[in-house]
Z-matrix of the N, CA and C atoms (Angstrom, degrees):
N
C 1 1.448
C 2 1.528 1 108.01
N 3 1.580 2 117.20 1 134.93
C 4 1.027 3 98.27 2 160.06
C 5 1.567 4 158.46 3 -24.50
N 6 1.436 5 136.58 4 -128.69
C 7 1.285 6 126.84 5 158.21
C 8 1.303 7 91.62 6 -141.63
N 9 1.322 8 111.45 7 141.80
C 10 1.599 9 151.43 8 -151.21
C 11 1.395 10 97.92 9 -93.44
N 12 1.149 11 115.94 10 113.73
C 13 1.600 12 124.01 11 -176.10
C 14 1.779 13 99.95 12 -111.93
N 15 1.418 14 105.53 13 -179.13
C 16 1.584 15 108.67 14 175.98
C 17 1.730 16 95.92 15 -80.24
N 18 0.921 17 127.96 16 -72.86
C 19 1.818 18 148.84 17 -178.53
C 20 1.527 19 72.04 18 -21.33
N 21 1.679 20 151.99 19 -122.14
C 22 1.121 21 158.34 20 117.40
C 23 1.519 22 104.36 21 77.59
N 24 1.631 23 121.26 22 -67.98
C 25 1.549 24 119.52 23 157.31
C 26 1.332 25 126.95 24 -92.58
N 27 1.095 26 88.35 25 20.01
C 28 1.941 27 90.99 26 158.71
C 29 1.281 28 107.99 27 -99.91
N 30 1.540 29 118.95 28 -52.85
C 31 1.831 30 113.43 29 -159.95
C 32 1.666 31 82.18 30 -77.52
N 33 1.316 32 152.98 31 -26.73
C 34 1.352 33 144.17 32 -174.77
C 35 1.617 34 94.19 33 -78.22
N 36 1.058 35 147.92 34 -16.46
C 37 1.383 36 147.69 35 -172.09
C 38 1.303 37 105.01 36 -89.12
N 39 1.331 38 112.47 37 -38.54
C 40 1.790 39 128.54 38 -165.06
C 41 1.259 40 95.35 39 -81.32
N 42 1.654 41 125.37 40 -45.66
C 43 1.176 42 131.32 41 173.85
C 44 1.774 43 125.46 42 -28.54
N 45 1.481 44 88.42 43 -66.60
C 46 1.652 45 101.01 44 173.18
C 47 1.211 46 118.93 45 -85.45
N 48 1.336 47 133.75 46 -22.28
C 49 1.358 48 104.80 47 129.67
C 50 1.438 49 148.30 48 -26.28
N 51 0.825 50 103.58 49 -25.76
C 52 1.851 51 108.07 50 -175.72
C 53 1.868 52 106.06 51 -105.41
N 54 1.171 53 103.88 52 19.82
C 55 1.841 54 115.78 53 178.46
C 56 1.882 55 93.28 54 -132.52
N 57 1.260 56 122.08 55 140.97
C 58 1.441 57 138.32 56 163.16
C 59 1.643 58 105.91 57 -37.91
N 60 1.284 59 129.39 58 142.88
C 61 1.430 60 117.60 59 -154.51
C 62 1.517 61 104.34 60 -97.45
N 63 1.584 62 133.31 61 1.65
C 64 1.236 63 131.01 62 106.90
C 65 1.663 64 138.70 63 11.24
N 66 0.986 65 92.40 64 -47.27
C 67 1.234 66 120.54 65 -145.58
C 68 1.766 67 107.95 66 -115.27
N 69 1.293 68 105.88 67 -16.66
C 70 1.447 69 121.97 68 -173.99
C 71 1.872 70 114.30 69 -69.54
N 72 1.060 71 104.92 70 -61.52
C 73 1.442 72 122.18 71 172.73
C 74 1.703 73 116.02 72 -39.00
N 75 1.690 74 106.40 73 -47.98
C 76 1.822 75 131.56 74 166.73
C 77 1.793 76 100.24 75 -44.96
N 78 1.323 77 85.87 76 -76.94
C 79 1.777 78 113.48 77 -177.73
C 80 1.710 79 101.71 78 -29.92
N 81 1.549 80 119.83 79 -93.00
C 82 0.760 81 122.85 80 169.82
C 83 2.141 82 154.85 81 -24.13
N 84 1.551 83 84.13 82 -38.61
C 85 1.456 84 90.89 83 163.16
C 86 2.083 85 108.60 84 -83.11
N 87 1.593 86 108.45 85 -38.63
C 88 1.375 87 87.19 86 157.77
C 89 1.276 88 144.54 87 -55.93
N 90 1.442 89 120.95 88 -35.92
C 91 0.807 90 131.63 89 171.42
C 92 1.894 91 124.65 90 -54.21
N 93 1.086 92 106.48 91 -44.39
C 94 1.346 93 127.81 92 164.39
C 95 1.857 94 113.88 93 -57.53
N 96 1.584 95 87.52 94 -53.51
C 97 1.798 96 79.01 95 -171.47
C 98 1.520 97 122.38 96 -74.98
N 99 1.748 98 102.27 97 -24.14
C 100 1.469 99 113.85 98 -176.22
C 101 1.946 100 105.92 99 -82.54
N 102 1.251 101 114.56 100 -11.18
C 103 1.241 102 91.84 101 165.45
C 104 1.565 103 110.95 102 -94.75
N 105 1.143 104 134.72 103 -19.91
C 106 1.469 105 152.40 104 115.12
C 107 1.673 106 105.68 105 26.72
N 108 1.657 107 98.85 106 -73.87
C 109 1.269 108 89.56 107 -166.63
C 110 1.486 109 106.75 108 -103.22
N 111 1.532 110 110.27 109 -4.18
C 112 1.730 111 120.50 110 172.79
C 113 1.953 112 95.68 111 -56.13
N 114 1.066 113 97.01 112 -24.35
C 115 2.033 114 98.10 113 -168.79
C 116 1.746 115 87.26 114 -84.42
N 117 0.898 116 142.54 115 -90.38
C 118 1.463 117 158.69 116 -165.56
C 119 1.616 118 84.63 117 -27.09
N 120 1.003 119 132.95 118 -63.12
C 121 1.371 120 136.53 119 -171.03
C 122 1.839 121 103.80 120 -62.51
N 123 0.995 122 113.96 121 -69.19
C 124 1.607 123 118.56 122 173.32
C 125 1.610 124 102.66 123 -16.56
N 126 1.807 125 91.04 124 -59.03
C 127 1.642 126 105.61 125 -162.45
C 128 1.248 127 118.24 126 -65.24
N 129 1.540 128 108.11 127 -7.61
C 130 1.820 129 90.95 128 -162.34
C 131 1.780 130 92.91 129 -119.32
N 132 1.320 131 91.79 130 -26.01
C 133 1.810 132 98.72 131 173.29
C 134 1.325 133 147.42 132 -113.73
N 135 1.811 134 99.63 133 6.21
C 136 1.513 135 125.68 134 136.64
C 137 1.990 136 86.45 135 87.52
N 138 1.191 137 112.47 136 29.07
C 139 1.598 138 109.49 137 -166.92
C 140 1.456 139 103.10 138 -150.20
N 141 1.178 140 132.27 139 145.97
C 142 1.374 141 146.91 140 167.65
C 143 1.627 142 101.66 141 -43.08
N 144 1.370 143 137.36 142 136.51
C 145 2.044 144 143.27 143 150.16
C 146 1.574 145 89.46 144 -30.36
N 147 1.290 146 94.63 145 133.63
C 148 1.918 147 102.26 146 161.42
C 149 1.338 148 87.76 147 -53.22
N 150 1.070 149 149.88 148 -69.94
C 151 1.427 150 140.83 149 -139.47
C 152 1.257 151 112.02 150 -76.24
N 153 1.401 152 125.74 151 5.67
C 154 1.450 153 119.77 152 171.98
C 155 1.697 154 115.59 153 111.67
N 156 1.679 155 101.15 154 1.09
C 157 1.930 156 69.58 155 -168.47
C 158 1.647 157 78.58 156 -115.45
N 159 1.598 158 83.36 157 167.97
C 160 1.513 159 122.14 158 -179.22
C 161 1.603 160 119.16 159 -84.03
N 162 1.505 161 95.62 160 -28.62
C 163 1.519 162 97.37 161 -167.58
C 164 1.505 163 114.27 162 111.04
N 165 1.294 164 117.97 163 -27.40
C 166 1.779 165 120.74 164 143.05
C 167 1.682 166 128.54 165 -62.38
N 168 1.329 167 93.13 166 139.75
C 169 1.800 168 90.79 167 167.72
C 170 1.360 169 101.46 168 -63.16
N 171 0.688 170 125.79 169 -53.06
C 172 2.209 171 138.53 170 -177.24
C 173 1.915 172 98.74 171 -35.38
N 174 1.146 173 108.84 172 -48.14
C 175 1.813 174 110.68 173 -178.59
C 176 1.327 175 104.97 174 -82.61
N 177 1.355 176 139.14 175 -45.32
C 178 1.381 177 141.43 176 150.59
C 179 1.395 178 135.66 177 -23.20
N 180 1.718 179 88.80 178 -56.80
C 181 1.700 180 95.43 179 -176.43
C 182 2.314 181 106.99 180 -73.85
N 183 1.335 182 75.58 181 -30.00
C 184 1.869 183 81.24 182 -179.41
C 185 1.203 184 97.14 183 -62.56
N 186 1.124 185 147.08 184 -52.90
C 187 1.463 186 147.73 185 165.25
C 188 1.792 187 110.51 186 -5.89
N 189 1.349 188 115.53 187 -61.84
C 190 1.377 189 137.47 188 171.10
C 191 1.789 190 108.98 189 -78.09
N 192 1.653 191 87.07 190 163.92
C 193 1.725 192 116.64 191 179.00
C 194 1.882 193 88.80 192 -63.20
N 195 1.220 194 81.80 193 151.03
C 196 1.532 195 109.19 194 176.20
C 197 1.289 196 127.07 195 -117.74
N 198 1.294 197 145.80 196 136.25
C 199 1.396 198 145.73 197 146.11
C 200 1.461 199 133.84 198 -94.06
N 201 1.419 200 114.07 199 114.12
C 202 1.739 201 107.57 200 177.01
C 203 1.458 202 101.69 201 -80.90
N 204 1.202 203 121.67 202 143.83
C 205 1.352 204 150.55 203 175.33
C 206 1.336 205 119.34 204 -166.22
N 207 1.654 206 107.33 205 161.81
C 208 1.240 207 94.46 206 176.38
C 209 1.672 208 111.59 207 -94.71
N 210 1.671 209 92.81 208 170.68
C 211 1.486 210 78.53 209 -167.78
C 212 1.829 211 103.04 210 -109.75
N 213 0.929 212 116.18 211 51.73
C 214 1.422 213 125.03 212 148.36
C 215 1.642 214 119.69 213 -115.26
N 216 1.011 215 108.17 214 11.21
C 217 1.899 216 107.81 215 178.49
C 218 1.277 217 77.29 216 -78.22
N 219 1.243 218 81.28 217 177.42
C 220 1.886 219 132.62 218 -177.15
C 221 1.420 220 90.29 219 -75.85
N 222 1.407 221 134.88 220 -88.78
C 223 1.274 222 144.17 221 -129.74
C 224 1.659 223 103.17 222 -81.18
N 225 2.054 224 128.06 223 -16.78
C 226 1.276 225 152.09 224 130.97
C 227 1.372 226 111.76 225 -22.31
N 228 1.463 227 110.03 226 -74.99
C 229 1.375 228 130.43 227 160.22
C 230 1.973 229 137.95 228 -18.69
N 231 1.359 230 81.37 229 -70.52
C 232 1.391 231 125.99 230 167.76
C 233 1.828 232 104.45 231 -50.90
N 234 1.480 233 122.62 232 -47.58
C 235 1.261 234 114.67 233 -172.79
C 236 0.973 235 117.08 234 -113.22
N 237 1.850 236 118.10 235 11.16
C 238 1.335 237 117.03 236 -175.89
C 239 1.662 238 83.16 237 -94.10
N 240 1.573 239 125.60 238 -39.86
C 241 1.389 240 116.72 239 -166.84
C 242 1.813 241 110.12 240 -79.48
N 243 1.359 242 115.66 241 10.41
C 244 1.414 243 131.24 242 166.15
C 245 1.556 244 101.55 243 -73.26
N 246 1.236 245 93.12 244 -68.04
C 247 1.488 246 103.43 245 168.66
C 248 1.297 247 144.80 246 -26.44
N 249 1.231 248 104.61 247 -69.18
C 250 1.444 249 115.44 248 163.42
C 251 1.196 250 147.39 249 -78.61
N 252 1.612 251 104.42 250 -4.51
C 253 1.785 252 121.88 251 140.89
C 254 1.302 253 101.46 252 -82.02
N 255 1.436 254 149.80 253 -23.44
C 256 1.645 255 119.99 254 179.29
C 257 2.005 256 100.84 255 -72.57
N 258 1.338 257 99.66 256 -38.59
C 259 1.512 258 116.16 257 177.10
C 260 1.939 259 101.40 258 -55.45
N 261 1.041 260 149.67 259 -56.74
C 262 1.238 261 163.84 260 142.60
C 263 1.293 262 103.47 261 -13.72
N 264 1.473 263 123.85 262 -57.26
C 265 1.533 264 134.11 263 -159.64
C 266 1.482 265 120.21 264 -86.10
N 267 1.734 266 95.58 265 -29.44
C 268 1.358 267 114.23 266 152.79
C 269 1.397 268 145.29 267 -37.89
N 270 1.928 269 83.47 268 -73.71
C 271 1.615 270 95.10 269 160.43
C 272 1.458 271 144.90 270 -68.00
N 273 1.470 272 101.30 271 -13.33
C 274 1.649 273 116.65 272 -173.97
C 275 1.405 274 77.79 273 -85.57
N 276 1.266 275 155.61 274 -65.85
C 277 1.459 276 149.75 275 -115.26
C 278 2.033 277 81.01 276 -94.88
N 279 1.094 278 110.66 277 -54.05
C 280 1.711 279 120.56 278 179.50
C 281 1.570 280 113.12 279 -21.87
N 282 1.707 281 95.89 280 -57.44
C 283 1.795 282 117.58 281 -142.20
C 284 1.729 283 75.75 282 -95.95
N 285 1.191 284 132.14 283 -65.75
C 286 1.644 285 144.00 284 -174.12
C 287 1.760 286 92.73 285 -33.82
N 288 1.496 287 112.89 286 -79.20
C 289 1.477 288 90.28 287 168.77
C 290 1.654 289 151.01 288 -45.73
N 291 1.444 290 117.92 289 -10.99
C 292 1.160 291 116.95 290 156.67
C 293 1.606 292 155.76 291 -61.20
């Protein structure tokens, strides 16, 4: 996957927002792994995933429903730090496999 910018965990934040917060933890590791392999694909075939991603979470998360909010609520909050343990869980599982 690319490299993880702020712009990047916001529209991925807004993302799971717009799914039952249930549902956030699911959301999120897809989100992560499918731009994951949108990069591996970029890399080996010099072309955008038929399905649209780039290889950023940022092209991924646009992929999905969105929510504007602000991002100092609680429930903003709440799914950016969803986030960044599936993002966490990712990379240990990434580097552990090598």
């Amino acid at each position: 996957m690319r490299s993880v910018g702020l712009s990047d965990l916001d529209i991925a934040t807004r993302a799971l927002l717009a799914v039952p917060r249930a549902g956030w933890p699911t959301i999120a590791a897809s989100l992560i792994e499918d731009a994951h392999t949108s990069d591996l694909w970029r890399k080996r075939r010099g072309c955008p995933h038929p399905d649209g991603g780039t290889g950023s979470l940022y092209a991924q998360a646009s992929l999905y429903p969105r929510v504007a909010t602000s991002q100092s609520s609680a429930r903003y909050c709440a799914a950016m730090g969803v986030l960044l343990h599936a993002l966490e869980a990712w990379r240990s599982r990434l580097h552990s496999e090598m």
